[in-house]
C-alpha positions in Angstrom: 57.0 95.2 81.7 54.8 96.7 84.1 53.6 99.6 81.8 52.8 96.6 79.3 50.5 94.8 82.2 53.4 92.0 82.3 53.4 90.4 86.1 57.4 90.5 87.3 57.6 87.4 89.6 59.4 87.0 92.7 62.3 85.6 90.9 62.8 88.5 88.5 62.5 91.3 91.4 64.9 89.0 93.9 67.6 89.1 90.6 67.2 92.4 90.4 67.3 93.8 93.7 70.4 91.3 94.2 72.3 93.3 91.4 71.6 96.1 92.9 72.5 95.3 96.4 75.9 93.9 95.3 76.8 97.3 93.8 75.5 98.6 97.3 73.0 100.6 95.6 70.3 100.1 98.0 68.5 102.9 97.1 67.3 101.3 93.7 67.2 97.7 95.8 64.4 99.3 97.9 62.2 101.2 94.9 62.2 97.3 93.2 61.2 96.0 97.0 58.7 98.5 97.1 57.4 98.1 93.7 57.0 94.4 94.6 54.9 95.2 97.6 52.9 97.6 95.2 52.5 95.2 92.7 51.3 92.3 95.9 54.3 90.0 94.8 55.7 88.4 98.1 59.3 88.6 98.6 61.1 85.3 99.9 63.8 84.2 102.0 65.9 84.8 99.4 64.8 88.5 98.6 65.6 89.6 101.8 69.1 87.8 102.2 69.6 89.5 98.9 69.0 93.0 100.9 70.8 91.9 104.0 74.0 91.4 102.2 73.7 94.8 100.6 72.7 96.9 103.8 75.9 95.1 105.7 78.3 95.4 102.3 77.2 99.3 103.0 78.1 99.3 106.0 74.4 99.7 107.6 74.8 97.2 110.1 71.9 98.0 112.4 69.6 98.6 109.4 70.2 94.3 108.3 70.2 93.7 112.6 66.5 95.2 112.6 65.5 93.4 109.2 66.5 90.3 110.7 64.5 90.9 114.5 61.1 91.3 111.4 61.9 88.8 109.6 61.5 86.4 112.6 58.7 87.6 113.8 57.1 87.3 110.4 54.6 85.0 110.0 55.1 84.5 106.2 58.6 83.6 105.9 61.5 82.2 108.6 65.1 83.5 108.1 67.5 80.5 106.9 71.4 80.0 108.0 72.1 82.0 105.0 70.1 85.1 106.7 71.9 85.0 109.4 75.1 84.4 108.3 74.7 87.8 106.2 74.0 89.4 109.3 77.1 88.0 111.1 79.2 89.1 107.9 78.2 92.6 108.6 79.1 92.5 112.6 82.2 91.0 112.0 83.2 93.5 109.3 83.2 96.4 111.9 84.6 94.6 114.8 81.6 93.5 116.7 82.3 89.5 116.1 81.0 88.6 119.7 77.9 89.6 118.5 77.7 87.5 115.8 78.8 84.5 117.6 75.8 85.4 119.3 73.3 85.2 116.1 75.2 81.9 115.4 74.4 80.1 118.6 70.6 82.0 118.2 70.6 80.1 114.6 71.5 76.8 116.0 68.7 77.0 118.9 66.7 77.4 116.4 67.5 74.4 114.3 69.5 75.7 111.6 72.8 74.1 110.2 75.7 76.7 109.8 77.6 75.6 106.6 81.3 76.5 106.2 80.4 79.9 104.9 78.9 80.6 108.6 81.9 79.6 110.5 84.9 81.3 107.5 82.6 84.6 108.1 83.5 84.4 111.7 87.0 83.5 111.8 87.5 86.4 109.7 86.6 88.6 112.4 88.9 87.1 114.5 91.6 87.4 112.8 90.8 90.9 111.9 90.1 91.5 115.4 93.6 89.8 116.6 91.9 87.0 118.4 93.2 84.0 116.1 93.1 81.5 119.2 89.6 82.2 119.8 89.4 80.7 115.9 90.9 77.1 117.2 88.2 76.5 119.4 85.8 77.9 116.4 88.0 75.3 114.1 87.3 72.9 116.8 83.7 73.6 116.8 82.6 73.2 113.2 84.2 69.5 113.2 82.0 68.5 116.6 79.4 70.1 114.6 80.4 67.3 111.3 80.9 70.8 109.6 84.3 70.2 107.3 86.6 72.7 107.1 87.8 73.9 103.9 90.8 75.4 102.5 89.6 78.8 102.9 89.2 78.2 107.2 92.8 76.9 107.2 93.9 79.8 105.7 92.3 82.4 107.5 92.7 81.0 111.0 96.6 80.2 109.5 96.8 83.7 108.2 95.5 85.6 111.5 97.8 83.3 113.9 101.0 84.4 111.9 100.1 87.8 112.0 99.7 88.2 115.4 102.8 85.9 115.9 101.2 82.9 117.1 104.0 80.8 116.0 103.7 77.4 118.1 99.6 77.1 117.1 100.6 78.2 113.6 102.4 75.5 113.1 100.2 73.1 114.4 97.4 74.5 111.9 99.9 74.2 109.3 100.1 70.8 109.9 96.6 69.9 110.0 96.7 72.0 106.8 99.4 69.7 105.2 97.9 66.9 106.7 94.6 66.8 105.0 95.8 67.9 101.4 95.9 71.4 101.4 98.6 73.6 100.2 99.4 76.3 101.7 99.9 79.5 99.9 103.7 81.2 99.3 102.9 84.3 101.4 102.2 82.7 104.3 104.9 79.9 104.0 107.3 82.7 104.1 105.6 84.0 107.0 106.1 80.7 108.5 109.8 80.2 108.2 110.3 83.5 108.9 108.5 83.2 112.5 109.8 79.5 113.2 113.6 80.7 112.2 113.0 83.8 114.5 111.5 82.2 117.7 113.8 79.1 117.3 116.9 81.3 118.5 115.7 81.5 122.0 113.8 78.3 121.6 116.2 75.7 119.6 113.7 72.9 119.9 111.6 74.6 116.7 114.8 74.5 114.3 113.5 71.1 113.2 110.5 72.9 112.1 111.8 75.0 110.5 114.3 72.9 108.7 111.2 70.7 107.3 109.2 74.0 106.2 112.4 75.0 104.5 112.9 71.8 102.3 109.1 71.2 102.0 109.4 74.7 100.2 111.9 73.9 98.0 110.5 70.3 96.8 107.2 72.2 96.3 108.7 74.3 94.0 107.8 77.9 96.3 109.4 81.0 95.7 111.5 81.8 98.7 111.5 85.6 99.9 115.1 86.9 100.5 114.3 87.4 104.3 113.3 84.1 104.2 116.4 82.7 102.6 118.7 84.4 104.9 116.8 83.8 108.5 116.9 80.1 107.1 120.6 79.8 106.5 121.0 81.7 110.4 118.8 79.0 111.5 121.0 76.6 109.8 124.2 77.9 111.5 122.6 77.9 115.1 121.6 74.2 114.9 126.1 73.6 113.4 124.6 72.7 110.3 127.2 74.6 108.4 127.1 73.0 105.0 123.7 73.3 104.7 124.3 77.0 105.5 126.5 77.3 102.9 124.7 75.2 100.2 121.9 78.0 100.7 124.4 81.3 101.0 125.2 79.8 97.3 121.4 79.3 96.8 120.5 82.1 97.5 123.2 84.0 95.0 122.3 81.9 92.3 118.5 83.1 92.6 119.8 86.8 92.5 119.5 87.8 96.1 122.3 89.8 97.3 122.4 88.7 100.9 123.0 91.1 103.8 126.6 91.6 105.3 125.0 89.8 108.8 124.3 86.9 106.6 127.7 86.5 105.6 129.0 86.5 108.8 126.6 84.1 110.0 128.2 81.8 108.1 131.7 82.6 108.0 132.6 82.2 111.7 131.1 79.0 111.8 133.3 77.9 109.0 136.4 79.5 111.4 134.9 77.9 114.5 135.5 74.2 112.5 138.4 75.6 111.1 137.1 75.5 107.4 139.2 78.2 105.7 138.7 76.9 102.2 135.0 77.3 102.4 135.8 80.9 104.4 138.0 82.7 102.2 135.5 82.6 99.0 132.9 84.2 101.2 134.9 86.4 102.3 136.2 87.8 99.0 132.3 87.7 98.2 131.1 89.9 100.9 133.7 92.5 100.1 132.7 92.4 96.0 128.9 93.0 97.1 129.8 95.5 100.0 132.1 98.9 99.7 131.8 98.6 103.5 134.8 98.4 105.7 134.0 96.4 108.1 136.8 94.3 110.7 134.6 91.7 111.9 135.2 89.0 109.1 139.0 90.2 108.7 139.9 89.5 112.6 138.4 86.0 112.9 139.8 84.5 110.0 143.4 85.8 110.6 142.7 84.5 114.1 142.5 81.0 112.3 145.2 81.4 110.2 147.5 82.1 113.4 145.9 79.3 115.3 147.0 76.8 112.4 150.6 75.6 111.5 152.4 77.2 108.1 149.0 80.0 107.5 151.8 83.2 108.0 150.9 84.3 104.2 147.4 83.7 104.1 146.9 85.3 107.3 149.8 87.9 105.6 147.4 88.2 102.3 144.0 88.4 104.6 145.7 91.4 106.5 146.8 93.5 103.3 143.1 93.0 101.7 141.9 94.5 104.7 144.7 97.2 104.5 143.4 97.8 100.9 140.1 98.2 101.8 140.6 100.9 104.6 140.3 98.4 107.6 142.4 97.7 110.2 142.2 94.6 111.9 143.1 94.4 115.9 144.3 90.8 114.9 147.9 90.9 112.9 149.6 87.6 111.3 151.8 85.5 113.7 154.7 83.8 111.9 153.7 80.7 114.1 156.8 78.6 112.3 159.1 81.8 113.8 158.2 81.4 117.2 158.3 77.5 117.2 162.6 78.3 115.5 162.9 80.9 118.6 161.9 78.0 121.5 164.0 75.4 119.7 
């Protein structure tokens, strides 16, 4: 074109530089910024945002810092939220986010708006950083500022506060997530159970939470993670919701997950406990068939309930020879209860 005598204007150099600067070529960017000033065709806003972007996708975060010191001093163009926001992209990228919470309180002195772009940008360095709480009071922020938060805040401040095992403010931005319409993704609803079914054994009062989580998962149609399956049916037998703990041992099975022999026994001696042999024995015979383990554990508490109950001498009998069979050796042995109720008579 310019060999012809056609005139590039400023859009046609910005859309080239742009391509250029997405591939982080900024080499070429600056030959077609330097061609422009060759050529007296002023760049805009826009043209530099375009290199901003580049220099910080690049990783030449004090190169886009400087740019952005001359481009307020220039008297031909002002930088827009969109400049800066660039800028605090590339801070946050390398850790520096208190910096860029800086540029965004300099951008609001000066008038601009930050849009939801401004504030995601910074709660991704949070969370990258492991400061996630600092990203409520951000969160907080952007609504005083009648900035709405989008799916893509929730997420990341969500994200970032189940990483760094936030569980208690999780769950409250989960709910606020819920509560306006958004759905959570089924990574990080797994991460959720998992971290409400974990906490809740030394704090019971969050197995209602993660009870509702649970169900809300399976009306919604998520895929539940294996971990997730079997934390849930522990959290299940700690709050002596046994049939629910066995409705999801089965559950689970059914979906192809071969649970864990912990998980079995989770929910056997609760079953013992209430004295629920019929709904015991199947799991036992199921552990063993997904297990060449020998293990005693199982064995001794259910022939500890078949002593404890009038006329169970052969099943505790028939519970003892399995074990025999599989190269266990219980410490509890059958008690002809019946034999020693003859003897005192």
């Amino acid at each position: 074109m310019l060999e012809k005598g056609f005139e590039p204007n400023v859009a046609i150099f910005t859309d080239l530089i742009n391509s250029f600067s997405k591939r982080g070529r900024m080499q070429k960017a600056f030959e077609v910024f330097k061609v422009m000033e060759s050529v007296k065709c002023e760049p805009t806003t826009h043209t530099y945002n375009c290199l901003l972007k580049g220099l910080c996708y690049v990783g030449r975060i004090e190169e886009a810092y400087k740019m952005l010191m001359n481009i307020k001093k220039s008297s031909c163009i002002k930088p827009d939220i969109y400049t800066y926001t660039a800028v605090m992209n590339g801070f946050c990228k390398v850790g520096r986010s208190d910096e860029a919470l800086e540029l965004l309180d300099e951008a609001v002195e000066m008038g601009l708006v930050p849009n939801v772009v401004t504030y995601n940008t910074l709660l991704n360095g949070y969370f990258k950083e492991g400061r996630p709480l600092e990203g409520i009071g951000l969160l907080n922020k952007m609504k005083m500022r009648n900035c709405v938060p989008d799916y893509i805040s929730y997420s990341t401040l969500l994200h970032g506060l189940l990483k760094w095992s936030k569980i208690h403010s999780a769950l409250s931005i989960y709910e606020e997530m819920v509560s306006v319409g958004f759905q959570v993704e089924e990574r990080m609803m797994n991460t959720l159970l998992r971290g409400l079914c974990r906490r809740s054994r030394i704090q019971r009062e969050l197995l209602s939470n993660a009870y509702e989580v649970f169900e809300r998962m399976k009306t919604r149609g998520y895929v539940i993670y294996p971990c997730a399956y079997e934390l849930a049916i522990e959290a299940f037998c700690m709050g002596k919701q046994t049939d629910k703990a066995l409705a999801t041992l089965w559950e689970m099975i059914k979906c192809g997950h071969s649970p864990r022999m912990i998980t079995f026994k989770n929910v056997i001696r609760p079953l013992c406990v209430q004295g629920n042999l019929v709904e015991a024995l199947p799991i036992l015979v199921l552990m063993h068939e997904e297990s060449r383990m020998a293990i005693e554990f199982p064995f001794d508490i259910l022939i500890d309930e078949c002593n404890n109950r009038q006329g169970f001498y052969m099943c505790s009998c028939t519970i003892y020879g399995a074990a025999l069979k599989r190269g266990v050796v219980p410490q509890r042995k059958p008690k002809d209860c019946s034999a020693e109720l003859k003897l005192k008579l």
